[in-house]
C-alpha positions as CSV (number, residue, x, y, z in Angstrom):
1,X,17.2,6.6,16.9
2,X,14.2,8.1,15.0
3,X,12.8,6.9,12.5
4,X,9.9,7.7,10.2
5,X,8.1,5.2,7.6
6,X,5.5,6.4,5.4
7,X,2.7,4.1,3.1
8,X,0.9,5.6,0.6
9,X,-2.0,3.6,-1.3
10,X,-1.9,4.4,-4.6
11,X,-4.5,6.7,-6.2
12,X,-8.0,5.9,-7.5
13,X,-7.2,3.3,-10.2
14,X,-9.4,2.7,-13.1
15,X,-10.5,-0.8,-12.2
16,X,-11.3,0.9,-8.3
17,X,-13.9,3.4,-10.2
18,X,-15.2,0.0,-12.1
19,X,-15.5,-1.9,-8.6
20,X,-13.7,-4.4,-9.5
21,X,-10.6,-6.7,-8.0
22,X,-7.5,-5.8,-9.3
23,X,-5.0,-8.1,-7.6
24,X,-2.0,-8.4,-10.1
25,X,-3.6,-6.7,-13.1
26,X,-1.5,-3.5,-14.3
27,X,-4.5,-0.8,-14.5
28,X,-3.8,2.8,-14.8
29,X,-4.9,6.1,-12.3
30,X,-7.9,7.7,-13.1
31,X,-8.2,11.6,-13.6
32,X,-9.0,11.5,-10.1
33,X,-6.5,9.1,-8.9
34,X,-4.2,11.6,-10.4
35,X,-5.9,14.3,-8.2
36,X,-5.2,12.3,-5.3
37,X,-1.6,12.0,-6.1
38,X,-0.8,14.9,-6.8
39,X,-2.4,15.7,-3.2
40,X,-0.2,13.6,-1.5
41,X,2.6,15.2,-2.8
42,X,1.2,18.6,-1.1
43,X,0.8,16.9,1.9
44,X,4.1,15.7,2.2
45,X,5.8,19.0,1.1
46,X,3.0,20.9,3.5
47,X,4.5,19.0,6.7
48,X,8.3,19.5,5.8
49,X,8.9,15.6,5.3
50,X,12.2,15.3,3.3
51,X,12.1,11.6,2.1
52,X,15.3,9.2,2.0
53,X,14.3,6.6,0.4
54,X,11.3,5.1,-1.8
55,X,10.0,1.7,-2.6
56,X,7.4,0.5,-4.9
57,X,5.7,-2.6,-6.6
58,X,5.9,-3.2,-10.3
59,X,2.7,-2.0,-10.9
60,X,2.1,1.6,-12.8
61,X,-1.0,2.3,-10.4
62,X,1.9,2.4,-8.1
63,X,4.8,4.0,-9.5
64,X,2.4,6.8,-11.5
65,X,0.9,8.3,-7.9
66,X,4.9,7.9,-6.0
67,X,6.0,9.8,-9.3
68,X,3.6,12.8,-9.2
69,X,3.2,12.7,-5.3
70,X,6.7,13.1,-5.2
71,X,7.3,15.8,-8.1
72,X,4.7,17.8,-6.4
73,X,6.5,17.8,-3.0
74,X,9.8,19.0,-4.7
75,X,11.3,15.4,-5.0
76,X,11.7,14.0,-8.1
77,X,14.9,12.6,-8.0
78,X,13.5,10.3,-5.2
79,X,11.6,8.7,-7.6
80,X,14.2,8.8,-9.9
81,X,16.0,6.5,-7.7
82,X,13.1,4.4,-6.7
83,X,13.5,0.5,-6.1
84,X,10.5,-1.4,-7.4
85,X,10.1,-5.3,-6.3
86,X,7.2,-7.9,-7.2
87,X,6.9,-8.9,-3.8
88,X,5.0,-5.4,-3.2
89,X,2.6,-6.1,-5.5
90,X,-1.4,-5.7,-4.7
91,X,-2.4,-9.4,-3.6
92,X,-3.5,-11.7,-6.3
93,X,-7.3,-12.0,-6.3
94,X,-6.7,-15.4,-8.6
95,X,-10.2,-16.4,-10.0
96,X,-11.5,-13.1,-9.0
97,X,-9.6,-11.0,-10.5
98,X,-11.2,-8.3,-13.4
99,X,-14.8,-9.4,-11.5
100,X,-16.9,-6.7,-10.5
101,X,-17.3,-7.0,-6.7
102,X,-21.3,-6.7,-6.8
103,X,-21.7,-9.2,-9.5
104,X,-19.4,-11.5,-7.5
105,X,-21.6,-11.5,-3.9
106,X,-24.6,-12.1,-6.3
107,X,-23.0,-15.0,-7.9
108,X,-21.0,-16.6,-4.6
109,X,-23.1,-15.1,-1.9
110,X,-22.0,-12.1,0.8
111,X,-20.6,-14.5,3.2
112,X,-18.1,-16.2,0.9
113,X,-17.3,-12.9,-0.4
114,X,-16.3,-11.3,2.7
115,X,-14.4,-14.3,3.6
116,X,-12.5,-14.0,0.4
117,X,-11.9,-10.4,0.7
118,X,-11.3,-10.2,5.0
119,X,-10.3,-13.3,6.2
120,X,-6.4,-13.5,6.9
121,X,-5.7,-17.1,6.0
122,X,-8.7,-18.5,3.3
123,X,-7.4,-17.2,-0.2
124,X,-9.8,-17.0,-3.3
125,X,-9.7,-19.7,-5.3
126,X,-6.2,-19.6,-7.3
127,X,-5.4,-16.3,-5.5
128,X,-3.9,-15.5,-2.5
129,X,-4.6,-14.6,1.2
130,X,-3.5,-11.5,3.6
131,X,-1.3,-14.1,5.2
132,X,0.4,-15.3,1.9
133,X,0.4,-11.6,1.0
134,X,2.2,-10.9,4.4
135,X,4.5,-14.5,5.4
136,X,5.5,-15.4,1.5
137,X,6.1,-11.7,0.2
138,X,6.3,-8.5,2.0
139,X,8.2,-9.7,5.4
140,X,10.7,-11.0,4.0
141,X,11.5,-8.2,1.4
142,X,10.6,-5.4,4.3
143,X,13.3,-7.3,6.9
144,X,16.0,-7.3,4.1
145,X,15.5,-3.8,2.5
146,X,13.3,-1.9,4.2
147,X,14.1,-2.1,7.8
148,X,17.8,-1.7,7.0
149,X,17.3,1.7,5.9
150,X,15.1,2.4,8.7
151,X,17.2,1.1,11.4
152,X,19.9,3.9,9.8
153,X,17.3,6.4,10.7
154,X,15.9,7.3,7.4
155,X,12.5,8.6,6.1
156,X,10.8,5.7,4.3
157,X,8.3,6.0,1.3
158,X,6.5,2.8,0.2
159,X,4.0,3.4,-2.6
160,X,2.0,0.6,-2.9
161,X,-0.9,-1.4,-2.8
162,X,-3.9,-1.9,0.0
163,X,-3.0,-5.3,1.1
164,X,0.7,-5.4,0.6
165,X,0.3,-2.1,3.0
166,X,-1.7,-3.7,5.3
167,X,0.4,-6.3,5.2
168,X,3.3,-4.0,6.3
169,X,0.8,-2.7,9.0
170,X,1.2,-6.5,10.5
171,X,4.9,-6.6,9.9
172,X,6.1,-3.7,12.3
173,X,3.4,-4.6,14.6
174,X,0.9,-1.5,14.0
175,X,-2.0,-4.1,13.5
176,X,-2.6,-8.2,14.6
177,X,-4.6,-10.6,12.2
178,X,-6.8,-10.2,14.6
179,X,-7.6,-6.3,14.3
180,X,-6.4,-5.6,10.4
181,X,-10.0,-5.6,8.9
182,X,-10.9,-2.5,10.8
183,X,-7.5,-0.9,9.5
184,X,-8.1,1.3,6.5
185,X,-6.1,2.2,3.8
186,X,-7.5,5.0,1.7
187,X,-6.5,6.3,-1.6
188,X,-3.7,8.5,-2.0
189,X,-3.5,9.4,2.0
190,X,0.0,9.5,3.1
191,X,0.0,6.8,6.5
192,X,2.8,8.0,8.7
193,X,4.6,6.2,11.4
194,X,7.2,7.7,13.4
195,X,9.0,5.2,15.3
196,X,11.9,5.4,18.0
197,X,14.6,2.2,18.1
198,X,11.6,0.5,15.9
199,X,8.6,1.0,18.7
200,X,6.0,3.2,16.6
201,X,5.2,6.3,18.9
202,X,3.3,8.5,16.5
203,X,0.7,7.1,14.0
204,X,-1.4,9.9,11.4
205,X,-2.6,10.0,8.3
206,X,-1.6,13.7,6.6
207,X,-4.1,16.1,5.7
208,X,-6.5,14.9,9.4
């Protein structure tokens, strides 16, 4: 059975423009975040994909780009009936969060920076890791409501967050622990996956 999943980061957020981590705060799309919604929406409607179903965090960064990404394709009642969980939430940057990235390498050093931000398993201090992101959230939620409706054959929009995306990327097996740092997920790109009895066979971002 075929089967098509599709993650789109959410759009420039205001606290992105500022450089700064955002984790669990609720920040708004900038003008051009907006843009870059509204983009994906043309991209979606441009290559004919008719979407099922839709899932989102709780965050507004979120639910703002799936709601004009998906008015602009000619599907607003998709988003209409969009189901919005916690457990898709960015990752929680803990100590870190509201910090402006630069200021925080001069104050902690580049190395313990990058750990923070790439490793898979050492979290920020009061934050979380990609591997919390991925073991204690998203897999669990993605096996009982996502992959249900995938395994029925339907087209899948998660709007979300960069980690809890690349956390997804890890969950149906598109990237290891190993390999996710070199995984990008830009803003407001539609990511899509076509998959047959759950093997991905096609992997491209719209719009390349």
């Amino acid at each position: 059975m075929q089967q098509k999943l599709i993650l789109l980061r959410h759009g420039e957020s205001e606290w992105n423009l500022q450089n700064r981590f955002t984790g669990f705060k609720d920040v708004d799309l900038t003008e051009n975040g907006e843009a870059e919604a509204k983009r994906a929406g043309q991209l979606l409607k441009d290559a004919g994909i008719k979407v099922d179903k839709v899932f989102s965090s709780t965050q507004k960064r979120a639910n703002r780009t799936a709601d004009i990404a998906l008015t602009e394709a000619g599907q607003p009642d998709k988003f209409a009936a969009m189901v919005r969980h916690d457990d898709l939430r960015e990752r929680d940057y803990g100590d870190l969060t509201g910090l402006n990235k630069d200021e925080t390498r001069q104050k902690y050093g580049d190395e313990q920076v990058h750990i923070w931000r790439r490793s898979y398993d050492v979290p920020p201090p009061g934050g979380e890791c990609l591997k919390d992101v991925v073991e204690n959230r998203v897999r669990p939620y993605f096996e009982k409501e996502i992959q249900p409706c995938l395994d029925n054959g339907e087209t899948v929009l998660m709007a979300a967050h960069g980690n809890s995306l690349r956390a997804t990327l890890i969950i149906i097996g598109a990237e290891t622990p190993d390999s996710i740092n070199e995984a990008e997920m830009p803003t407001g790109v539609p990511l899509v996956f076509e998959l047959e009895d759950g093997k991905i066979t096609k992997r491209y971002f719209l719009g390349e």
